[in-house]
N, CA, C and O atoms as a Tripos MOL2 file, in Angstrom:
@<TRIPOS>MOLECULE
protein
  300   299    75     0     0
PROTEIN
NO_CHARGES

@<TRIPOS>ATOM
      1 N           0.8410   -1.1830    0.0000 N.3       1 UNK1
      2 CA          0.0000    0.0000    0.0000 C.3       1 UNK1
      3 C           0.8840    1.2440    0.0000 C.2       1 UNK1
      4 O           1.8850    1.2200    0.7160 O.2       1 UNK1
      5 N           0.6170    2.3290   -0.7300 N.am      2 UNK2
      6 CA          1.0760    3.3740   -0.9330 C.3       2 UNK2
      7 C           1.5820    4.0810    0.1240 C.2       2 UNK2
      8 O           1.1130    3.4360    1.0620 O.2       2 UNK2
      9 N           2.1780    4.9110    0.5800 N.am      3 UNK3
     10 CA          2.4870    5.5470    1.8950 C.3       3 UNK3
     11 C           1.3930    7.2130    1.6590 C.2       3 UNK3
     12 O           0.6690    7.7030    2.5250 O.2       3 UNK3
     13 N           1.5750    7.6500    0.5040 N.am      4 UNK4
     14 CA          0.7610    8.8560    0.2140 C.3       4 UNK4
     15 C          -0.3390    8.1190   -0.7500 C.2       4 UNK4
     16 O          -0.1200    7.4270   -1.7450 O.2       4 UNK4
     17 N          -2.0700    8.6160    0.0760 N.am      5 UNK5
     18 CA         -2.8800    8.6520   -0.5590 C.3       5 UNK5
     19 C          -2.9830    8.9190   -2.1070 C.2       5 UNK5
     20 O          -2.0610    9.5480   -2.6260 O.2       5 UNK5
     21 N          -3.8040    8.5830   -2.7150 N.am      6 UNK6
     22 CA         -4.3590    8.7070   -4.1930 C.3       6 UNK6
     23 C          -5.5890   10.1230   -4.3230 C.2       6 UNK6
     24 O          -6.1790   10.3560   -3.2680 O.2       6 UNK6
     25 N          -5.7940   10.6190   -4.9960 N.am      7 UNK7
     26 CA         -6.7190   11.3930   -4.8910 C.3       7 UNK7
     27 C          -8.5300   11.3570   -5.3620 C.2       7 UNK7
     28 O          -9.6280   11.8980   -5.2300 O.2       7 UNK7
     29 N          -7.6000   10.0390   -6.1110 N.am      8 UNK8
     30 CA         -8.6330    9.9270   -7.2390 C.3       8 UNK8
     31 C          -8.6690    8.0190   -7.6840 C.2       8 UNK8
     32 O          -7.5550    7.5530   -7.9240 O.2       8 UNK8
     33 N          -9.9150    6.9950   -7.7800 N.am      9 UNK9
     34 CA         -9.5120    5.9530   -7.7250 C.3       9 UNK9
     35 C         -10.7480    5.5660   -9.0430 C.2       9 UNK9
     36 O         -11.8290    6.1520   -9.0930 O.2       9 UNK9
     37 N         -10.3830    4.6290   -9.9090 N.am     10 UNK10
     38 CA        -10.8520    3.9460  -11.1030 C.3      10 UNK10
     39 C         -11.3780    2.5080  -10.8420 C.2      10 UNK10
     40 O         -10.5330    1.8330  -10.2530 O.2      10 UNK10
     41 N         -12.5150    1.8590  -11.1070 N.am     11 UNK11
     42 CA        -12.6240    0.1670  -11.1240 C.3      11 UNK11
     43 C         -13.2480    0.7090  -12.6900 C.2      11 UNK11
     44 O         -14.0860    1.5030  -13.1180 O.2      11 UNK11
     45 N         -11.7700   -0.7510  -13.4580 N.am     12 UNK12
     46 CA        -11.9830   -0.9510  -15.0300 C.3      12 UNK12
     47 C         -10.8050   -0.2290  -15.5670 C.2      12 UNK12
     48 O         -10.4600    0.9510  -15.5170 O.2      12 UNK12
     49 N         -10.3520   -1.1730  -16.0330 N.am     13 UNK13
     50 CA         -9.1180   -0.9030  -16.8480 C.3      13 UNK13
     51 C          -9.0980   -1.3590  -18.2130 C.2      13 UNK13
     52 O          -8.2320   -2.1060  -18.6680 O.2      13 UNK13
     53 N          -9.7850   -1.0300  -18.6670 N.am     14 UNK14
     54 CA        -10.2300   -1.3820  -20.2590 C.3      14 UNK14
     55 C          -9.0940   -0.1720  -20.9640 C.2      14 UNK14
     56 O          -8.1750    0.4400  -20.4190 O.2      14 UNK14
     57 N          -9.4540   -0.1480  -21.9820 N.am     15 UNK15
     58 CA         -9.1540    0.7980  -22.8330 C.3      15 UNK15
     59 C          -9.9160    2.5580  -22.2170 C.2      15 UNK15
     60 O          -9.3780    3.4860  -21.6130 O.2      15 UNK15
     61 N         -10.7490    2.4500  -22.5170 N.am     16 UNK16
     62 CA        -11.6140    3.7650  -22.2520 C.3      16 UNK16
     63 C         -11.3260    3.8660  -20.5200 C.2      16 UNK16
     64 O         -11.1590    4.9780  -20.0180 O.2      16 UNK16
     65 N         -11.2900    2.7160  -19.7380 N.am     17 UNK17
     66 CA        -11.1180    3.1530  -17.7850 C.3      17 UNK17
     67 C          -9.4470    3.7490  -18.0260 C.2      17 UNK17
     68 O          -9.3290    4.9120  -17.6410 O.2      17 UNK17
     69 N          -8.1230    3.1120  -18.6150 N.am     18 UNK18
     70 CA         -7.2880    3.4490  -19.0150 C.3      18 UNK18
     71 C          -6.7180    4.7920  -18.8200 C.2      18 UNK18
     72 O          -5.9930    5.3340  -17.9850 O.2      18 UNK18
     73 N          -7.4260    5.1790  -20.0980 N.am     19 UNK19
     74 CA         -6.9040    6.2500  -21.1700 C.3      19 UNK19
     75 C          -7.7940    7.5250  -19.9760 C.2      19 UNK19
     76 O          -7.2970    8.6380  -20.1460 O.2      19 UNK19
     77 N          -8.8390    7.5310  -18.9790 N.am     20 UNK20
     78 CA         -9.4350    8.3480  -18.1260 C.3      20 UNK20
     79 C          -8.5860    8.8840  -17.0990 C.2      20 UNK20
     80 O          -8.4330    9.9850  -16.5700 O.2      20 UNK20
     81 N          -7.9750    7.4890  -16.9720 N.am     21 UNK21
     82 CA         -7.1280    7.5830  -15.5680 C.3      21 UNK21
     83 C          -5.9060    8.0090  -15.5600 C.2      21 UNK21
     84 O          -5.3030    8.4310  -14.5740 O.2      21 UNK21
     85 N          -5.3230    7.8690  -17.1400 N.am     22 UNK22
     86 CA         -4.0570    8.6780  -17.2760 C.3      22 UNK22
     87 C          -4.3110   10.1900  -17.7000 C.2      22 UNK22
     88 O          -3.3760   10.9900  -17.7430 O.2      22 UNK22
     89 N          -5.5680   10.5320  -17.9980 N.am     23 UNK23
     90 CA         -5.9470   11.6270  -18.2990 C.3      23 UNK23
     91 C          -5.8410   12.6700  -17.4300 C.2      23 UNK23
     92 O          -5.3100   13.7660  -17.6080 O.2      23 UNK23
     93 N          -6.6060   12.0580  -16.1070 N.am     24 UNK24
     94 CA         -7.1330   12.8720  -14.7850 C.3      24 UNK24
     95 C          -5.3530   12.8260  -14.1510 C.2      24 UNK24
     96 O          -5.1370   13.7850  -13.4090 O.2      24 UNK24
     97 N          -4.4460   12.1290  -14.2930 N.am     25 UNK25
     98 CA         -2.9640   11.8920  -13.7790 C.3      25 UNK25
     99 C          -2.6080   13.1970  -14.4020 C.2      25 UNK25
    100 O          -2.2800   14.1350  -13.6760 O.2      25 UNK25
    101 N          -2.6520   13.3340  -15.8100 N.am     26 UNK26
    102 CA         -2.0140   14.1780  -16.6730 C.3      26 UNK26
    103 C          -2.7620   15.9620  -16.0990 C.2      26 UNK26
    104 O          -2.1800   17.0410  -16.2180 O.2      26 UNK26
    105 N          -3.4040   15.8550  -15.8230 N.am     27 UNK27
    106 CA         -3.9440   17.3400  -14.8130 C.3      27 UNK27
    107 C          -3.7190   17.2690  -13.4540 C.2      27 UNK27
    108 O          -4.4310   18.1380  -12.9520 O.2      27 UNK27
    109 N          -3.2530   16.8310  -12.8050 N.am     28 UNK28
    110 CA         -2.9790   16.8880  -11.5680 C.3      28 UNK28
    111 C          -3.0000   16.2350  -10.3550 C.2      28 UNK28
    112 O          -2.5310   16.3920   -9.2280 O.2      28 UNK28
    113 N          -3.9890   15.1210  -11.1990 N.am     29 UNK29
    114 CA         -4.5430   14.6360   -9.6440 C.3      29 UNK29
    115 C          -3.9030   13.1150   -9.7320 C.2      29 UNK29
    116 O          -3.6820   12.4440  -10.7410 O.2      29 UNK29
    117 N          -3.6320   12.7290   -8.0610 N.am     30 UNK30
    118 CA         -2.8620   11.1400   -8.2310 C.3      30 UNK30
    119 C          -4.0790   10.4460   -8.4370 C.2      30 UNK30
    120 O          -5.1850   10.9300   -8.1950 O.2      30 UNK30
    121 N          -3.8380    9.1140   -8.9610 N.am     31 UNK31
    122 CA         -5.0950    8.4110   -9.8360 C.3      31 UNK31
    123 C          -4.6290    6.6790   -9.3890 C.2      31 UNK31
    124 O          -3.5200    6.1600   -9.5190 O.2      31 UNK31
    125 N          -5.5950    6.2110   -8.9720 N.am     32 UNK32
    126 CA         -5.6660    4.6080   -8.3300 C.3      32 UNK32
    127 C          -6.5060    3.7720   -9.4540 C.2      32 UNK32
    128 O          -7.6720    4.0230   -9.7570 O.2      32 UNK32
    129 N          -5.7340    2.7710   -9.9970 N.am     33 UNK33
    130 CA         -6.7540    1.8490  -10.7650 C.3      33 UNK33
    131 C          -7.4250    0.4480  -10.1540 C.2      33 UNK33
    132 O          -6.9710    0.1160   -9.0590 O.2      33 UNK33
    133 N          -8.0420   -0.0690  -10.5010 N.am     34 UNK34
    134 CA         -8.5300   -1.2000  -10.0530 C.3      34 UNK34
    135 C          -8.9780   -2.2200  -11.6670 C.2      34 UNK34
    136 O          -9.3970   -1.9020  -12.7800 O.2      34 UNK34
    137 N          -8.6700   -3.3000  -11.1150 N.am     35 UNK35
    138 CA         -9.3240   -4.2540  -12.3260 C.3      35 UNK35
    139 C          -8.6570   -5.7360  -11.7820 C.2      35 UNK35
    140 O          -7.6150   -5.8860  -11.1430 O.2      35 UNK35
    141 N          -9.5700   -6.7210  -12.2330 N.am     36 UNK36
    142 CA         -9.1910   -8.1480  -11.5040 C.3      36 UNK36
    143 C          -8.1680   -8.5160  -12.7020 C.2      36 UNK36
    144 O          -7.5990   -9.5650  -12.4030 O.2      36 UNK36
    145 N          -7.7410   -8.0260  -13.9360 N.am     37 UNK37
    146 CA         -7.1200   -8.8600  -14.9440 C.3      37 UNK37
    147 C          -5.6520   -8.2920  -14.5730 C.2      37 UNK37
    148 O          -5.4160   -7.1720  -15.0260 O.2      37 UNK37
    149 N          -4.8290   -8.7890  -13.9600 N.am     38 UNK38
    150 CA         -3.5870   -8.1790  -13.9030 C.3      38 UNK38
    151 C          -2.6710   -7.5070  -14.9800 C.2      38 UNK38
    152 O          -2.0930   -6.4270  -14.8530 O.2      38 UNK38
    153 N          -2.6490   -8.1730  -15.8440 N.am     39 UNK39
    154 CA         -1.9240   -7.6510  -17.3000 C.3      39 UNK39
    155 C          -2.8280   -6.1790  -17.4770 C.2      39 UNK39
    156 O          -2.3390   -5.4680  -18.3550 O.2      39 UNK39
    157 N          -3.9850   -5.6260  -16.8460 N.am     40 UNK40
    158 CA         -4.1660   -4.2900  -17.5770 C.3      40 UNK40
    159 C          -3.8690   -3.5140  -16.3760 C.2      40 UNK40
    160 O          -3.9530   -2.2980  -16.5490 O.2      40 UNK40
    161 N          -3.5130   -3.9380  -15.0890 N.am     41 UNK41
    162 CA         -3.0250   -3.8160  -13.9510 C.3      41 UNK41
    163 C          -1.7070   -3.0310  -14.3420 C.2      41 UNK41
    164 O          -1.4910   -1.8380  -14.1280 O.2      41 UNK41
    165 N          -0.6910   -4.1400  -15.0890 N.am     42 UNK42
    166 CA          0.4230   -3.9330  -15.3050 C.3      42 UNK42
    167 C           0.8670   -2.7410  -16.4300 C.2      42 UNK42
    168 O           1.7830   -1.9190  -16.4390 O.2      42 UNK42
    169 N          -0.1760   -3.0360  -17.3230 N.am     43 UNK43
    170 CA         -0.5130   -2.2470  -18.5440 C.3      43 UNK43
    171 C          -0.2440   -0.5820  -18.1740 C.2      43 UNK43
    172 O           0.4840    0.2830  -18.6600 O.2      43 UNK43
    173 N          -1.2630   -0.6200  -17.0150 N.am     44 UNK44
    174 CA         -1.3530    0.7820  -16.8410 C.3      44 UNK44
    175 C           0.2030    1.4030  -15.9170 C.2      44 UNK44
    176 O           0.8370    2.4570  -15.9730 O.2      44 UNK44
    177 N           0.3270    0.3110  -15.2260 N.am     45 UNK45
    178 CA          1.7530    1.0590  -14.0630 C.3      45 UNK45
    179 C           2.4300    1.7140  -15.1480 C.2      45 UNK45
    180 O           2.7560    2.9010  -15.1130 O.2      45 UNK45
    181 N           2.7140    0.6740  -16.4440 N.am     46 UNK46
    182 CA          4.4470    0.6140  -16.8290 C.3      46 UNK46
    183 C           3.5510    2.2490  -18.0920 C.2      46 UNK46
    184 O           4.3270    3.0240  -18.6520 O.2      46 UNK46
    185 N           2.1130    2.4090  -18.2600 N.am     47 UNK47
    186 CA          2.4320    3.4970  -19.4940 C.3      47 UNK47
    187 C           2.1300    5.0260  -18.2840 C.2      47 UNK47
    188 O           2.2830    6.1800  -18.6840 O.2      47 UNK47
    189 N           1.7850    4.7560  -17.1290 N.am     48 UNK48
    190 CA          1.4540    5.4820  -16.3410 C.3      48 UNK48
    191 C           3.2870    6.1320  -15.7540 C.2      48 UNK48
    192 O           3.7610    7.2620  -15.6390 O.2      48 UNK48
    193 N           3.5650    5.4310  -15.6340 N.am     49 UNK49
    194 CA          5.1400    5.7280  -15.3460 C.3      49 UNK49
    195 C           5.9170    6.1330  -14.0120 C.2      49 UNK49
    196 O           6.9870    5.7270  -13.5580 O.2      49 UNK49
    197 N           4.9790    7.1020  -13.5310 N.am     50 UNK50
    198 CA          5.5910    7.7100  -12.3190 C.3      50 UNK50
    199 C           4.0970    6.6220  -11.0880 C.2      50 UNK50
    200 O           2.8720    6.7290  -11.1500 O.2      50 UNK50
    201 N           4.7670    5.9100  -10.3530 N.am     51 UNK51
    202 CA          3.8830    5.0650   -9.3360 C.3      51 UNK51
    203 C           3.3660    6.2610   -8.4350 C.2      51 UNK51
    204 O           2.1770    6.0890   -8.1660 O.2      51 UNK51
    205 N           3.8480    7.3320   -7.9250 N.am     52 UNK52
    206 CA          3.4070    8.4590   -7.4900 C.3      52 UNK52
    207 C           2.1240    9.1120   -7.5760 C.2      52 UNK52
    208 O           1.3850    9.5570   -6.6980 O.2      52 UNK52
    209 N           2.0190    9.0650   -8.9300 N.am     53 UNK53
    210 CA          1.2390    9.6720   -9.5930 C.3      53 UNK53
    211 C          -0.0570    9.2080  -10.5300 C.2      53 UNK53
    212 O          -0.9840    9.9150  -10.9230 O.2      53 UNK53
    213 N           0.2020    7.6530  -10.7830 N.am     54 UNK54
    214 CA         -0.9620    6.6030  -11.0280 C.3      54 UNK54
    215 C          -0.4120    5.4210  -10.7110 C.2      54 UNK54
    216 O           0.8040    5.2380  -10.7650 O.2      54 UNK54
    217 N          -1.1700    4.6160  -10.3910 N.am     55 UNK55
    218 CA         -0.8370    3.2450   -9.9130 C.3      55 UNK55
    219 C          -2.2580    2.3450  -10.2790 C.2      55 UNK55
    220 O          -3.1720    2.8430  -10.9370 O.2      55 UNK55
    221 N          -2.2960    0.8880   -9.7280 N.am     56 UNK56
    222 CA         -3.0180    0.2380  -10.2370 C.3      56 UNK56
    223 C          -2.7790   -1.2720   -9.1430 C.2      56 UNK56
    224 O          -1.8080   -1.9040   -8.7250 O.2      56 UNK56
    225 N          -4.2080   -1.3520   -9.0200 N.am     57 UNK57
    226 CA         -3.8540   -3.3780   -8.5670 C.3      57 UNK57
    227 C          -4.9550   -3.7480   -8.8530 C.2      57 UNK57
    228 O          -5.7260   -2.9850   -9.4360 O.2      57 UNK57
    229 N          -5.3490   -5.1650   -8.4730 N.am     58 UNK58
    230 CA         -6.2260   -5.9420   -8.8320 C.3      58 UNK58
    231 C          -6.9710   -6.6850   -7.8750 C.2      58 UNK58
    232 O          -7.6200   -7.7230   -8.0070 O.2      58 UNK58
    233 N          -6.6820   -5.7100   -6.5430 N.am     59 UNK59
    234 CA         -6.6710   -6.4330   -5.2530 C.3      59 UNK59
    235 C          -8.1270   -4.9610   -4.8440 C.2      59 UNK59
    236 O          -7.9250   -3.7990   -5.1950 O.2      59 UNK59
    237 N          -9.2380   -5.3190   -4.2140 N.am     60 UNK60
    238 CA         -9.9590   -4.6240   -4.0620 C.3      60 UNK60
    239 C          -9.8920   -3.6840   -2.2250 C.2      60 UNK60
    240 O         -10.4160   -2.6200   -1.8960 O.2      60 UNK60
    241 N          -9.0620   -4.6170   -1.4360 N.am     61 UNK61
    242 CA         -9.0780   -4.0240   -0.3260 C.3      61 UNK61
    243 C          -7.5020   -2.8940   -0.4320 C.2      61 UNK61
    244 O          -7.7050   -1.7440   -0.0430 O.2      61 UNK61
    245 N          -6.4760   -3.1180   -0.7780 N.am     62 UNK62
    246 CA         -5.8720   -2.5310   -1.2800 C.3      62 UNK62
    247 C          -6.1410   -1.1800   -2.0140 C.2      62 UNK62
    248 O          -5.8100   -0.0910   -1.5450 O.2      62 UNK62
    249 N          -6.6070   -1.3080   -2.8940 N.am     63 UNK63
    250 CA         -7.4950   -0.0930   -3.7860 C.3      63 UNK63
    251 C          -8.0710    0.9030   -2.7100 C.2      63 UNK63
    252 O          -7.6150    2.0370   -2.5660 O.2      63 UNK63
    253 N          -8.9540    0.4660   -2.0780 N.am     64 UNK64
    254 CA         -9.5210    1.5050   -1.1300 C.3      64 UNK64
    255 C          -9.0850    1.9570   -0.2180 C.2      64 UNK64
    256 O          -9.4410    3.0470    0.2290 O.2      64 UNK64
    257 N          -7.9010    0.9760    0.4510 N.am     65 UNK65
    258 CA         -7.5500    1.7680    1.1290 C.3      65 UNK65
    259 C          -6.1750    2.8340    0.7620 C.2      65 UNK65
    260 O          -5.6530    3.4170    1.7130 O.2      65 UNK65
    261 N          -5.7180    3.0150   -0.4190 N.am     66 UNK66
    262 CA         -5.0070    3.6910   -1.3170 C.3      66 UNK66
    263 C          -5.6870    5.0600   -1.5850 C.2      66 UNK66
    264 O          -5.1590    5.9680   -2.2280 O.2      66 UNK66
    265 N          -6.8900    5.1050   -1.0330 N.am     67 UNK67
    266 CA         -7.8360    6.2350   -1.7630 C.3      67 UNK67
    267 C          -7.7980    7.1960   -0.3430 C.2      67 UNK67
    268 O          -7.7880    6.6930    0.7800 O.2      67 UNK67
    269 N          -7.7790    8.7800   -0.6210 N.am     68 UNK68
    270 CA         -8.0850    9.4620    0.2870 C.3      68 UNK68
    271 C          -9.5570    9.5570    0.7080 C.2      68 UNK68
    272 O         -10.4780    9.1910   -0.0220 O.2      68 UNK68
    273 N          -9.7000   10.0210    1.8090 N.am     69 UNK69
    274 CA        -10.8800   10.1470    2.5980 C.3      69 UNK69
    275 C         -11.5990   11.8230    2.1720 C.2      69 UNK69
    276 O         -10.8670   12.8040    2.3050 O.2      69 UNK69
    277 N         -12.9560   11.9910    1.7040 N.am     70 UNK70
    278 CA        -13.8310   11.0590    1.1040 C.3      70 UNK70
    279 C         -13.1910   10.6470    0.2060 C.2      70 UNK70
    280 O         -12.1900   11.2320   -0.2060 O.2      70 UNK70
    281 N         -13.6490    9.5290   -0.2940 N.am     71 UNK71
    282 CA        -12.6150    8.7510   -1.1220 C.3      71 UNK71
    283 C         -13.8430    8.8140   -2.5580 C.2      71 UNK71
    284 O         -15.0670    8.7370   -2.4540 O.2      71 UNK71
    285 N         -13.2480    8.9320   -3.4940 N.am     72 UNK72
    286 CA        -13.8820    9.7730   -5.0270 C.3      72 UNK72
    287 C         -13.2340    8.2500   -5.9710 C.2      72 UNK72
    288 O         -12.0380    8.0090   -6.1380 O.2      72 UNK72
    289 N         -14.3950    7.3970   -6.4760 N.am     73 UNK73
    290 CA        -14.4120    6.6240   -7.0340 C.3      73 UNK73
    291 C         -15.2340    6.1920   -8.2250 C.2      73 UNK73
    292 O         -16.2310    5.5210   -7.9570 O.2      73 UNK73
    293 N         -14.9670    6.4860   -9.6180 N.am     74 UNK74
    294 CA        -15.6150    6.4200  -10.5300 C.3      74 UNK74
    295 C         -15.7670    4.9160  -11.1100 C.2      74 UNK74
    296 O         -14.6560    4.3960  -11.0120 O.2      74 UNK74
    297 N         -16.5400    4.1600  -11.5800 N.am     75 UNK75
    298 CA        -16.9780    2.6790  -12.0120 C.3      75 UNK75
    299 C         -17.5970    3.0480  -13.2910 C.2      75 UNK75
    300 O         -18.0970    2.1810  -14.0080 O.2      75 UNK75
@<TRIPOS>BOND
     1     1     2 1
     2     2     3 1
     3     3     4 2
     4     3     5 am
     5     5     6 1
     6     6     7 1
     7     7     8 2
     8     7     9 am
     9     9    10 1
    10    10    11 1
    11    11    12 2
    12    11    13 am
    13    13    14 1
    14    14    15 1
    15    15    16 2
    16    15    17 am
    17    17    18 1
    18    18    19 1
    19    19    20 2
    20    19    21 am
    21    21    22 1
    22    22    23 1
    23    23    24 2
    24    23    25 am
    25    25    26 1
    26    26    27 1
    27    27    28 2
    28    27    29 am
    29    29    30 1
    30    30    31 1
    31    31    32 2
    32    31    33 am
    33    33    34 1
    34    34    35 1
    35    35    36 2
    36    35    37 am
    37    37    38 1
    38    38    39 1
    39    39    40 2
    40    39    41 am
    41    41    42 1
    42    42    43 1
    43    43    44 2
    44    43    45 am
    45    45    46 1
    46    46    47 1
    47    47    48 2
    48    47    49 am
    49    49    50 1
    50    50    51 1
    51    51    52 2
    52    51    53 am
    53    53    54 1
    54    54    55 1
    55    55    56 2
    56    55    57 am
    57    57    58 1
    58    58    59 1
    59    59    60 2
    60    59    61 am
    61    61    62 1
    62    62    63 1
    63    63    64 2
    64    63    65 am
    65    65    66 1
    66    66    67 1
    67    67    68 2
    68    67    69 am
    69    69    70 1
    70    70    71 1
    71    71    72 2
    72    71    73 am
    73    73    74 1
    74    74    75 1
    75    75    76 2
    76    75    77 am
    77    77    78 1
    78    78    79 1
    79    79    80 2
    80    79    81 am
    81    81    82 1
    82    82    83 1
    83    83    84 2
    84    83    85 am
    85    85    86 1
    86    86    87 1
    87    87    88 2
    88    87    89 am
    89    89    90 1
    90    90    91 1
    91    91    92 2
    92    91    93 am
    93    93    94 1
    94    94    95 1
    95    95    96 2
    96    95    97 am
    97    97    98 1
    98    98    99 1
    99    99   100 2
   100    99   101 am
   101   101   102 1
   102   102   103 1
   103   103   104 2
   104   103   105 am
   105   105   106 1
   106   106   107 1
   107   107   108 2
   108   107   109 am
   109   109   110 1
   110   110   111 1
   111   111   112 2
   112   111   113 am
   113   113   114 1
   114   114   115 1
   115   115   116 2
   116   115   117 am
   117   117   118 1
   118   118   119 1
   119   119   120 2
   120   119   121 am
   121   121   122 1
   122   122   123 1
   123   123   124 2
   124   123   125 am
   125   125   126 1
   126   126   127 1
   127   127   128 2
   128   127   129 am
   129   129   130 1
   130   130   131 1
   131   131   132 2
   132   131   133 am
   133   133   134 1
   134   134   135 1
   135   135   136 2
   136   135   137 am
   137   137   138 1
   138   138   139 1
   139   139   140 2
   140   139   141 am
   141   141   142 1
   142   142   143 1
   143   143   144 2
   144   143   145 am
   145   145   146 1
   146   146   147 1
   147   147   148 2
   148   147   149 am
   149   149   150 1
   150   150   151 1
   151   151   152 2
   152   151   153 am
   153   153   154 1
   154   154   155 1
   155   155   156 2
   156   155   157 am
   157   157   158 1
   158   158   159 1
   159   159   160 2
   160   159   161 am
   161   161   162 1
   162   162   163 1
   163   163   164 2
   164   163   165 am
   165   165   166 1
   166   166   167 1
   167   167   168 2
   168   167   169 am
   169   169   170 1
   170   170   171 1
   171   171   172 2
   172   171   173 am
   173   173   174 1
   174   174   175 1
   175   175   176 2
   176   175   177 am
   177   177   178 1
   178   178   179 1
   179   179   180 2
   180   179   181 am
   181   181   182 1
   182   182   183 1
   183   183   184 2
   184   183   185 am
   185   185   186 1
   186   186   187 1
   187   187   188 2
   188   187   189 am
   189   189   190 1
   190   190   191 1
   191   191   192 2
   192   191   193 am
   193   193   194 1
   194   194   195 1
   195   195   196 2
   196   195   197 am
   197   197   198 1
   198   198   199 1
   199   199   200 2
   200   199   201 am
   201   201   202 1
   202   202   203 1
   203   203   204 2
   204   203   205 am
   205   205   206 1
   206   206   207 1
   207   207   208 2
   208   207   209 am
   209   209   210 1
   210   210   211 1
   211   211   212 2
   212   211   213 am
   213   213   214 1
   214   214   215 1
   215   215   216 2
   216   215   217 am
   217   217   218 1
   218   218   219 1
   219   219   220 2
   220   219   221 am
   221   221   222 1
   222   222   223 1
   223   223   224 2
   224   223   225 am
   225   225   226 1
   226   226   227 1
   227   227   228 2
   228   227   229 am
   229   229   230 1
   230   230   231 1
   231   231   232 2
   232   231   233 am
   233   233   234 1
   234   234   235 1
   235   235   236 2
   236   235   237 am
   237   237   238 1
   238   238   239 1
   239   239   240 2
   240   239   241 am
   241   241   242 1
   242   242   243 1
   243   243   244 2
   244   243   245 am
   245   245   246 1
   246   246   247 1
   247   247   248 2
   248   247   249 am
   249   249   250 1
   250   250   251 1
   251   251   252 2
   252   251   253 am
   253   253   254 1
   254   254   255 1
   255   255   256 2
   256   255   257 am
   257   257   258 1
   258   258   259 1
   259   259   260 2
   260   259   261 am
   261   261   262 1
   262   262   263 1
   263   263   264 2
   264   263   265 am
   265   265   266 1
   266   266   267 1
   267   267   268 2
   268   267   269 am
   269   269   270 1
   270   270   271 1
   271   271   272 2
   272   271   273 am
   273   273   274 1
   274   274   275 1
   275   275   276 2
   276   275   277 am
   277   277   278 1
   278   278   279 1
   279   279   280 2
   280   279   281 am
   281   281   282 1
   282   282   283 1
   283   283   284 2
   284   283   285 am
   285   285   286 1
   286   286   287 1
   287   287   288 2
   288   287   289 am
   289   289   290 1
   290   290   291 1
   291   291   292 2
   292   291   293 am
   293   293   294 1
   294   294   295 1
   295   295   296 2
   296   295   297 am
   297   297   298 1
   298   298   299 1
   299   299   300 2
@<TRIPOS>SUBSTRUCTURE
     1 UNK1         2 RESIDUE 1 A UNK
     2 UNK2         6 RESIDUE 1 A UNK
     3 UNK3        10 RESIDUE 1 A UNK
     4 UNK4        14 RESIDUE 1 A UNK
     5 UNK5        18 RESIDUE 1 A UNK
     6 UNK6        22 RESIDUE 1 A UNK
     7 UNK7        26 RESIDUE 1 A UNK
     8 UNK8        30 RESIDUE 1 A UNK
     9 UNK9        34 RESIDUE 1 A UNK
    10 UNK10       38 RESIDUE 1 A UNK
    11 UNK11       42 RESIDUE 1 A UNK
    12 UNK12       46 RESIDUE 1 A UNK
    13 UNK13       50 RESIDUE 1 A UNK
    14 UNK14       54 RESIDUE 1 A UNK
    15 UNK15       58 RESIDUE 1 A UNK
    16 UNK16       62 RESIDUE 1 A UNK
    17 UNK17       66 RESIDUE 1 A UNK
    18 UNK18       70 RESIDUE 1 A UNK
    19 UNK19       74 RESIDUE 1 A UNK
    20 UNK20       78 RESIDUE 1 A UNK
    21 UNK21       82 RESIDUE 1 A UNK
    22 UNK22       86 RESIDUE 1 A UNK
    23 UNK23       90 RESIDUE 1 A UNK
    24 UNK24       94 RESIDUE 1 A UNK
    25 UNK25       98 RESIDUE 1 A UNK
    26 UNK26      102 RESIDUE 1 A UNK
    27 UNK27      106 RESIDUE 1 A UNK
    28 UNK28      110 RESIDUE 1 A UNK
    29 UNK29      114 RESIDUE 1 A UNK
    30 UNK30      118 RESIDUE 1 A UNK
    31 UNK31      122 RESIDUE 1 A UNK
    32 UNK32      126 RESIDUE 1 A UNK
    33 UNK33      130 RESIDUE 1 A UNK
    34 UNK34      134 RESIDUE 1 A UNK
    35 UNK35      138 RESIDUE 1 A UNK
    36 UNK36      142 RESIDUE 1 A UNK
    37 UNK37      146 RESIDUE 1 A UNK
    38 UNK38      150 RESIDUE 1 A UNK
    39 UNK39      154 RESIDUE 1 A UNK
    40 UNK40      158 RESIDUE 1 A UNK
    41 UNK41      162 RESIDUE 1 A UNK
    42 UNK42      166 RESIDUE 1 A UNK
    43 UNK43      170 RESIDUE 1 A UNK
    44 UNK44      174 RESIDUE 1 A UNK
    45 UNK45      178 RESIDUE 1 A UNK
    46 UNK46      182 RESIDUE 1 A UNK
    47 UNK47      186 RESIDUE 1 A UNK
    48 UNK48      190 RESIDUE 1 A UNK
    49 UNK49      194 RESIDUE 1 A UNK
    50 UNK50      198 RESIDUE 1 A UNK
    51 UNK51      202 RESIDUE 1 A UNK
    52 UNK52      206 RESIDUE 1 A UNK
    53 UNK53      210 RESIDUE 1 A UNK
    54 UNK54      214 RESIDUE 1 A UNK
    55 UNK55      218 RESIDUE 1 A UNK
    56 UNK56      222 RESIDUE 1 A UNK
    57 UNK57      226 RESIDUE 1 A UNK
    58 UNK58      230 RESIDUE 1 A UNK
    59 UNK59      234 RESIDUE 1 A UNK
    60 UNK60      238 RESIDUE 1 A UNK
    61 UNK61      242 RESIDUE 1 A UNK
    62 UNK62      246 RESIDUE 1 A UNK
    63 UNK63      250 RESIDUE 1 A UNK
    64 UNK64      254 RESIDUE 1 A UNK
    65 UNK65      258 RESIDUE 1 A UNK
    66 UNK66      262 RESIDUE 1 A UNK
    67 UNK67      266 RESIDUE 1 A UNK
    68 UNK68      270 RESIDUE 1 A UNK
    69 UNK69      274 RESIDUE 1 A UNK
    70 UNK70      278 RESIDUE 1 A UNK
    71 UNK71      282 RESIDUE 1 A UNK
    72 UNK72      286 RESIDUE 1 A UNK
    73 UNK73      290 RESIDUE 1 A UNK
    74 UNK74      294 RESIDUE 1 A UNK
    75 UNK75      298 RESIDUE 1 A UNK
């Protein structure tokens, strides 16, 4: 688990959950993914780049608790 909160957290890592979550990264805000398929897990760390700043697992208790309080979660 992260040591600094996320600001912002994703379930779905498709293409379109993806390309949102590096979006909302790319303006400012740190960005948490979620998805059970690991490879889009992985997908996203390695094009996301900075772990700081987006990250990703596939683990659902993890995820939330990665998220700041209120915790802002789009599905």
């Amino acid at each position: 688990m992260p040591e600094n909160k996320y600001d912002f957290g994703l379930v779905g890592l498709g293409v379109m959950g993806r390309n949102f979550i590096l979006n909302v990264a790319d303006n400012g805000f740190r960005a948490y993914g979620y998805d059970l398929d690991q490879e889009k897990v992985t997908a996203l760390q390695k094009e996301g780049g900075d772990l700081d700043k987006v990250n990703a697992t596939s683990d659902m208790k993890t995820f939330i608790n990665s998220l700041q309080l209120p915790r802002k979660i789009m599905q």
